[in-house]
C-alpha positions as MATLAB code, in Angstrom:
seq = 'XXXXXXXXXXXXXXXXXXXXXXXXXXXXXXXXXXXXXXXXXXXXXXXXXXXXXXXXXXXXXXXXXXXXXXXXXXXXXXXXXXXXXX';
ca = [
      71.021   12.288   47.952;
      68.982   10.947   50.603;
      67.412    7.285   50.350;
      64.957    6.717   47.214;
      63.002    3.771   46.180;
      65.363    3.275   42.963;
      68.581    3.465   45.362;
      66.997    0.988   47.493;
      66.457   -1.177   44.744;
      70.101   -0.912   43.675;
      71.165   -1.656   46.954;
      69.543   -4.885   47.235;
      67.447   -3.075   50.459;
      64.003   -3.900   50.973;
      61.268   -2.378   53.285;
      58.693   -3.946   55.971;
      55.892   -2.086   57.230;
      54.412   -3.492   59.975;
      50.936   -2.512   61.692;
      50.831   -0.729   64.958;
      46.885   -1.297   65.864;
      47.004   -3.115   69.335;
      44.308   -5.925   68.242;
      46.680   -6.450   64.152;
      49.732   -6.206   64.413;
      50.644   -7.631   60.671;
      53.759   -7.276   59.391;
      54.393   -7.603   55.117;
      57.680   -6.807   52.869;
      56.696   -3.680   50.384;
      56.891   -4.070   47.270;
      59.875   -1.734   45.878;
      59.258   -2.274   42.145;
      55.113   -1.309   42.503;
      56.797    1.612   44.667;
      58.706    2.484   41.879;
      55.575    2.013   39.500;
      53.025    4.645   41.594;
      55.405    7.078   43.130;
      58.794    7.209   40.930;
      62.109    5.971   41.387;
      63.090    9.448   42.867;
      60.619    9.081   46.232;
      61.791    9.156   49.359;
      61.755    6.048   51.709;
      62.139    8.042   54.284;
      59.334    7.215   57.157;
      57.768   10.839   57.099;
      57.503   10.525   53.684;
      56.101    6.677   52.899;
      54.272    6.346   55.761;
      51.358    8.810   55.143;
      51.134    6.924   52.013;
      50.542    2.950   53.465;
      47.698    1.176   54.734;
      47.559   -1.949   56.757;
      46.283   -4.762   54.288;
      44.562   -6.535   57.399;
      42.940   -3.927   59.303;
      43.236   -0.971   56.730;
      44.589    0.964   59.355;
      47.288    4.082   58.824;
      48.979    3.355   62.119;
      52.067    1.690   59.963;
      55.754    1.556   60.907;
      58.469    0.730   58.400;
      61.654   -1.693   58.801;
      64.651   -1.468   57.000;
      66.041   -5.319   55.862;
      69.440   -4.817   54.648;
      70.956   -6.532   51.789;
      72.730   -9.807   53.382;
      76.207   -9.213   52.422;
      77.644  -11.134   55.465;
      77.011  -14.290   53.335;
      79.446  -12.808   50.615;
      81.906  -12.038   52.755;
      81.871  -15.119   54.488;
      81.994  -17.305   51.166;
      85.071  -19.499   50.920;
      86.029  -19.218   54.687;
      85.154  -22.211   57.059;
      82.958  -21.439   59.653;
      83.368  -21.573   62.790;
      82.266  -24.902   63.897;
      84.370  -26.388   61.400;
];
């Protein structure tokens, strides 16, 4: 199963698309759950599938690039254990 909107929910993942125009360049986090809403928790995230489907809220533009924020699980891990400055 390749990555979905759903399993990025349920992987505490979420998506940036960020605008490519030379004279823009604005960045915003999608929205996974209004994903979810218009395209169904079994679409693709992948970029040759989301992509055709964004627009840059600033310019309007289609020239859109997505970035993948992983869920911070560092922070869990790290809970509990002094750092290292002390």
């Amino acid at each position: 199963m390749g990555w979905t909107v759903q399993k990025m929910i349920d992987e505490g993942y979420t998506l940036g698309a960020a605008c490519s125009r030379t004279q823009c360049f604005h960045f915003g986090r999608l929205d996974l759950a209004m994903l979810k809403a218009r395209l169904g928790p079994g679409h693709s995230t992948m970029a040759p599938d989301l992509v055709p489907k964004l627009r840059c809220k600033k310019c309007g533009g289609k020239d859109v690039g997505l970035i993948l924020h992983p869920p911070d699980r560092g922070r869990e891990l790290r809970a509990g254990r002094p750092n290292a400055n002390g």
